[in-house]
N, C-alpha and C positions, 0 to 999 in steps of 0.2 A: 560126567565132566561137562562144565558149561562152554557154549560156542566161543567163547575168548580164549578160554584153556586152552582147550582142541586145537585151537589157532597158535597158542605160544607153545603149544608142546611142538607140531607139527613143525613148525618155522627155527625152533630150540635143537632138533635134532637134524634140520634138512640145512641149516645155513652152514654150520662147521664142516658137515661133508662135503659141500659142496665148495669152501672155502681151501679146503683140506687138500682137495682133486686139483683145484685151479694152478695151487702153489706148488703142489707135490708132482702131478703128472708131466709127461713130456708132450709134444705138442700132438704126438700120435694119439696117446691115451687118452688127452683130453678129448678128444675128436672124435674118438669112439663112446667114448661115455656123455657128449654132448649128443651126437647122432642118437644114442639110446633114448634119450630124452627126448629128440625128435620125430621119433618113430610113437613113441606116448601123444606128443602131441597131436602128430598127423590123425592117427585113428578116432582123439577129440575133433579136430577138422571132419572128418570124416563124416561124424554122427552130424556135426552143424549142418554139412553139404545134404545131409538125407540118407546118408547113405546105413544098409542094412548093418548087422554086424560082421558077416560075411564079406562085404563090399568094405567096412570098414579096417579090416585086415589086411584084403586086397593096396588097399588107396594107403595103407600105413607101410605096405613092402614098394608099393612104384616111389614113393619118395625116399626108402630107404636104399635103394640100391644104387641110384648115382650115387651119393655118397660114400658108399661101401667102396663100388670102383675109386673111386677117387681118392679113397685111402690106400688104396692097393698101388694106384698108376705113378700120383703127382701127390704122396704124404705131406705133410705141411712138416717146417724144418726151423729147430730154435732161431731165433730172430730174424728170418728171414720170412717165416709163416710160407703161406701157398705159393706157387708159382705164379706172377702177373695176369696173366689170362684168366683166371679162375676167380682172383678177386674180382675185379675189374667185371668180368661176365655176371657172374653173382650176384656178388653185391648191388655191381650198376644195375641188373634188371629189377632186381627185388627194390632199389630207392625209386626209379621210374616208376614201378607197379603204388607204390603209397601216394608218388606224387601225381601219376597220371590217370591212374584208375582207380586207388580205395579212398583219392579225398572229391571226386565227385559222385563216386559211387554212396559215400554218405551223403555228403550236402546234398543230393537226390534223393537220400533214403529209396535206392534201386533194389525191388521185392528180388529176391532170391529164386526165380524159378526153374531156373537149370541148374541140376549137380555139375555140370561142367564147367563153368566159369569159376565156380566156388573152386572143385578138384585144382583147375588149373594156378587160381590166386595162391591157394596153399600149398603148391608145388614151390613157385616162384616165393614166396615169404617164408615159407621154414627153411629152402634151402639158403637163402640171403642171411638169414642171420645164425645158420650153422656154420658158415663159409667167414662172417663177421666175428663170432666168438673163437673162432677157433685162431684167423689171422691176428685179432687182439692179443690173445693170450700168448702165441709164440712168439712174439715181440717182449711182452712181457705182461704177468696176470695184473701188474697194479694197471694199465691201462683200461684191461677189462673194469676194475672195480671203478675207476676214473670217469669211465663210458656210461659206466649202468648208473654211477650217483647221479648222473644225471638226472635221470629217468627217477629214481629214488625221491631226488632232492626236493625234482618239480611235482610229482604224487602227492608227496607228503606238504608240502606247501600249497599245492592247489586247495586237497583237502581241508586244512585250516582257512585257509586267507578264504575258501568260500563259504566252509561254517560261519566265522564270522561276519565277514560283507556282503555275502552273497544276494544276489539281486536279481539276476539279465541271468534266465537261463539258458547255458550255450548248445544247446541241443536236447531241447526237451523230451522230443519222437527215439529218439534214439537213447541218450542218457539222462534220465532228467536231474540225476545228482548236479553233472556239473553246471557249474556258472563260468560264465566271464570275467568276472571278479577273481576266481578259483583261477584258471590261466595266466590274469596279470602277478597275483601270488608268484604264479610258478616259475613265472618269468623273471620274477627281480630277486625271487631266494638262487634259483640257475645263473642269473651274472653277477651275485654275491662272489659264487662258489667258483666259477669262472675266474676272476679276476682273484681270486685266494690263492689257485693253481698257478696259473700264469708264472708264476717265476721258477715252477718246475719243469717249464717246459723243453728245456735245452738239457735236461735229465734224460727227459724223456724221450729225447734223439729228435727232436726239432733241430735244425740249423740253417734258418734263417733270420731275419732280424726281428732284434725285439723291444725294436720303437713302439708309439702309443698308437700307429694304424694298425703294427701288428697284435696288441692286446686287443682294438677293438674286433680286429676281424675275429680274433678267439672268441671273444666272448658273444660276437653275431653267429658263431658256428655254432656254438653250446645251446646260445637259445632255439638255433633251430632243429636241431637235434630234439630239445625241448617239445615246440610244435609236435614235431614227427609224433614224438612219444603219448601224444593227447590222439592224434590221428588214429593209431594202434590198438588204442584205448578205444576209443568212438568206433572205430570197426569191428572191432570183435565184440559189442555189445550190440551193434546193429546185427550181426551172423545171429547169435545169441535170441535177439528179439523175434527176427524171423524166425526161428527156428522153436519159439516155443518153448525155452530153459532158463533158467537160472543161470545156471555154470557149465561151461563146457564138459565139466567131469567128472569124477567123487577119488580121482588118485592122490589127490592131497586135502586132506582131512582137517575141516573147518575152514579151506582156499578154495574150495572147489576145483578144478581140473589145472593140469600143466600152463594153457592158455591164458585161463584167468592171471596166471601172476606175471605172464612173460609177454603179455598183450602188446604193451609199449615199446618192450625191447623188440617185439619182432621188426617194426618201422623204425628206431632210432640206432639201432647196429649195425645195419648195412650201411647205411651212409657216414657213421665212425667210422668202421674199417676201411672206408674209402678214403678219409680225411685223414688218416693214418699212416695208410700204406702211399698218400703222396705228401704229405708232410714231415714223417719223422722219416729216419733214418734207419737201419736194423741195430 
């Protein structure tokens, strides 16, 4: 099978399941079966941080058991998701950590040589966007899907609009794919798709006004969310660089690891669910 197959079959069988889960489950089960995936993730962490496989078990159970308590203590609850504190703690620290430490920590391209800053960054980002998907989805799963096209829309439009124009590369040390060019793409397919939604938004338990300040703020939201999601991206290929890999993993088959796909969403979900949980409604 050639590396494109590999890739359509992989993504062929993993996207209905996971489509499946989002729609089907209650907010409990999603939450577990997301944590499951974050415990995958961490032990990829794990290996970027240096750590042994031993250690990587260890550092894939210290992230998994807040979570676990926290399913047991304060469950997340149909449309009302987590209890206040939770998000708010969560989320707000994991949007801080993108904004305050992984976007100088790249445009420094800062070497990696303690496992503890690394441990501790991917304590604070996986749990941010386990605490983000899960408060989306108990609201309701089309916001999740709403959130991540985000992230989707601008990927895939970066991709092109930098094939094509591509010029000014925006991080060569770090990524040399993208451009600048690739970004502006991503930016104007994001407030296409933005200002497309816009009139579902009172659907979608908005209730506030939806004058033309309030479409622009939507659509300054989307785009930065946007941002975030290239951030995400640019960090985990900075981990990656240091670290001497390819891909974080081989658990998905022609994606390479859980990380590679979910790079983006770990910076642009914390700050949805923050945008969520004080603008809509339950």
């Amino acid at each position: 099978m050639t590396p494109l197959a590999t890739r359509v079959a992989t993504a062929a069988v993993l996207v209905p399941l996971v489509l499946a889960a989002l729609f089907a489950l209650p907010p409990g089960g999603w939450a577990a079966l997301v944590l499951a995936a974050i415990v995958l993730a961490a032990a990829e962490w794990g290996r970027l941080a240096g750590f042994a496989a031993a250690g990587r078990a260890v550092y894939a159970a210290a992230v998994a058991a807040p979570g676990a308590a926290l399913l047991i203590l304060a469950p997340p609850l149909a449309s009302t998701g987590w209890p206040d504190p939770v998000v708010l703690v969560a989320c707000g620290l994991a949007t801080l950590f993108w904004l305050a430490v992984a976007l100088p920590w790249v445009l420094r391209r800062w070497p990696a040589r303690s496992r503890l800053p690394l441990a501790l960054a991917g304590i604070v980002a996986l749990s941010g966007v386990w605490v983000a998907l899960v408060e989306l989805q108990a609201r309701s799963p089309w916001l999740v899907l709403a959130a991540m096209a985000i992230v989707w829309i601008a990927d895939t439009a970066a991709y092109f609009a930098g094939r094509a124009f591509g010029r000014r590369k925006l991080a060569p040390l770090v990524s040399p794919g993208k451009t600048w060019e690739g970004v502006f793409g991503a930016l104007a397919a994001v407030a296409v798709y933005a200002a497309a939604i816009a009139p579902f938004a009172h659907s979608a338990g908005y209730q506030g006004r939806g004058d033309a300040v309030a479409l622009i703020a939507w659509i300054a939201l989307a785009l930065a969310l946007a941002l975030m999601s290239v951030l995400g991206d640019l960090y985990e290929s900075w981990l990656k660089r240091q670290a001497g890999v390819k891909d974080s993993g081989t658990l998905l088959p022609g994606h390479g690891g859980i990380l590679d796909r979910v790079d983006a969403l770990l910076a642009a979900m914390p700050p949805a669910a923050l945008a969520a949980h004080r603008f809509l409604g339950t």
